[in-house]
DOLOMAR-842691 format. One record per residue (C-alpha): residue number from 1; x, y, z negated. Coordinates in pm, 1 decimal. Example, Ala and Ser with C-alpha at 12.3 -4.5 7.8 and 13.67 -1.06 7.14 Angstrom:
<sites>
<num->1 | x->1230.0 | y->-450.0 | z->-780.0>;
<num->2 | x->1367.0 | y->-106.0 | z->-714.0>;
</sites>
This chain:
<sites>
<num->1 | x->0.0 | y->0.0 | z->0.0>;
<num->2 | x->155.4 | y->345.1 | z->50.2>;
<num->3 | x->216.3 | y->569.6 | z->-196.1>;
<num->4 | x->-94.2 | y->808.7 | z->-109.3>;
<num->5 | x->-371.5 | y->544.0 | z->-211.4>;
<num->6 | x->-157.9 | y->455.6 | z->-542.9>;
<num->7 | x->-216.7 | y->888.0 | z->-611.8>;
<num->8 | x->-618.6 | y->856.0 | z->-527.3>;
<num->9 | x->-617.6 | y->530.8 | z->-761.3>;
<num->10 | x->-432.1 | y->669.5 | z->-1032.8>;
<num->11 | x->-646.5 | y->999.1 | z->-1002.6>;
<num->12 | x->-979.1 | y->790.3 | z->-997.9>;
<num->13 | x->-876.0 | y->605.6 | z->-1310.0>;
<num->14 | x->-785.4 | y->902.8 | z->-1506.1>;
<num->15 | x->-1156.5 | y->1064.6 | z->-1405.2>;
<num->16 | x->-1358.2 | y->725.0 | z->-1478.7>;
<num->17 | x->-1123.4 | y->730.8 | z->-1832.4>;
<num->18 | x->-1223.1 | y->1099.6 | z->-1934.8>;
<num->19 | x->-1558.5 | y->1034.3 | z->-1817.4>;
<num->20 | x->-1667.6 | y->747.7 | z->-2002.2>;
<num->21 | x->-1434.9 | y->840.0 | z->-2283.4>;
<num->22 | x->-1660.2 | y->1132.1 | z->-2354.2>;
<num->23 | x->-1936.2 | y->969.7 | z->-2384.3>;
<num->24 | x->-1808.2 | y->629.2 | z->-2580.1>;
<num->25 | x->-1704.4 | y->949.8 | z->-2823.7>;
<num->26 | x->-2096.4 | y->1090.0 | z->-2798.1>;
<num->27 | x->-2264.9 | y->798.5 | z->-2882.4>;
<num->28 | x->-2025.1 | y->701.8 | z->-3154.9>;
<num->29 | x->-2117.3 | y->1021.4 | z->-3326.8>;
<num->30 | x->-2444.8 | y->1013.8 | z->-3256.0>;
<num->31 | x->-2463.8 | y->688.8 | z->-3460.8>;
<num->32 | x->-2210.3 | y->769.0 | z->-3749.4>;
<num->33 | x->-2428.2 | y->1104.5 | z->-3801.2>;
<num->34 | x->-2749.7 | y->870.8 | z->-3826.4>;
<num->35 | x->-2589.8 | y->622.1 | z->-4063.6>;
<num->36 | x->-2461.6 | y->891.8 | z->-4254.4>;
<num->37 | x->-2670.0 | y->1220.5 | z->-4267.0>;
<num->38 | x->-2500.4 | y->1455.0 | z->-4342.1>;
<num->39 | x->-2690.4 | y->1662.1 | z->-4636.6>;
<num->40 | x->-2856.3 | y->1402.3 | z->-4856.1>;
<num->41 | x->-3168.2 | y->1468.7 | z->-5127.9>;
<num->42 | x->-2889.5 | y->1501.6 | z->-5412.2>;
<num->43 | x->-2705.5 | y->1790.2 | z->-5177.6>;
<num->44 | x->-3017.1 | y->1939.8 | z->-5094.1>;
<num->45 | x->-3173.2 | y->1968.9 | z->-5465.5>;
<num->46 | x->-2825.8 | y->2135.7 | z->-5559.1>;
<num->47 | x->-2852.2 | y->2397.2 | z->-5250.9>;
<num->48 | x->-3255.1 | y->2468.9 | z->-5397.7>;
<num->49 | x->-3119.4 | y->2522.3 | z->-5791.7>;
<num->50 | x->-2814.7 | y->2718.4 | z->-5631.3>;
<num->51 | x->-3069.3 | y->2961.0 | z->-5451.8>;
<num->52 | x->-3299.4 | y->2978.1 | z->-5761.6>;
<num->53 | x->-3581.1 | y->2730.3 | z->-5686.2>;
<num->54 | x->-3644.6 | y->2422.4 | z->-5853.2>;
<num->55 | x->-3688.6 | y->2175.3 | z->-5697.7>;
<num->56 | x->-3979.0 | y->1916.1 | z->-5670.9>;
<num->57 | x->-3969.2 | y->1584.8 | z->-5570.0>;
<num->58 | x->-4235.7 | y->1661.3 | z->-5315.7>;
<num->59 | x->-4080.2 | y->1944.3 | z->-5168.2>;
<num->60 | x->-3742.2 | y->1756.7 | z->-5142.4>;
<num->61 | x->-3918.0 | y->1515.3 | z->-4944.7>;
<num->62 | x->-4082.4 | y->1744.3 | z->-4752.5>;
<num->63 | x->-3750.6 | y->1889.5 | z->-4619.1>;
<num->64 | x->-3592.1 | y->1599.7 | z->-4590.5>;
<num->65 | x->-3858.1 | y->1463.9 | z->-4358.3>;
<num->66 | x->-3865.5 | y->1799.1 | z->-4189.3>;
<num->67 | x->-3491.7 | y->1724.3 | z->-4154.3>;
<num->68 | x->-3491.8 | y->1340.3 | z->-4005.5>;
<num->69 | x->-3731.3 | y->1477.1 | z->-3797.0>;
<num->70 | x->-3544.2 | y->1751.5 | z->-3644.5>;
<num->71 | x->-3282.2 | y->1548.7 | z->-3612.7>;
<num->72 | x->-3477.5 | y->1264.5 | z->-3407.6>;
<num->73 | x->-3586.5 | y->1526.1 | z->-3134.5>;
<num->74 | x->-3230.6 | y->1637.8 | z->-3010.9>;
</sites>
């Protein structure tokens, strides 16, 4: 083979590897960020008392529902 189609090989390769690199990386985080939210009910009922409120175990829920579900529609 000459040297030319070793170039547009090499040059394909290195596009396919970026390409499907980027979005192996994507859906990894995707899924770690699923597994592992990250603000949890015991983060989120320290933000409330830090801004004054206290907190109820009703309205935690509420926000963390709020939350999942924000998170579900991107």
């Amino acid at each position: 083979m000459s040297t030319g189609i070793w170039v547009v090989i090499v040059i394909v390769a290195l596009i396919l590897g970026f390409v499907g690199g980027f979005f192996a990386a994507r859906r990894y985080m995707e899924d770690y960020l699923k597994k592992n939210p990250p603000i949890n009910e015991q983060m989120l009922r320290t933000m409330m008392i830090q801004m004054g409120q206290k907190p109820s175990e009703k309205k935690l829920h509420q926000m963390m529902a709020s939350m999942r579900s924000n998170m579900s529609k991107k």
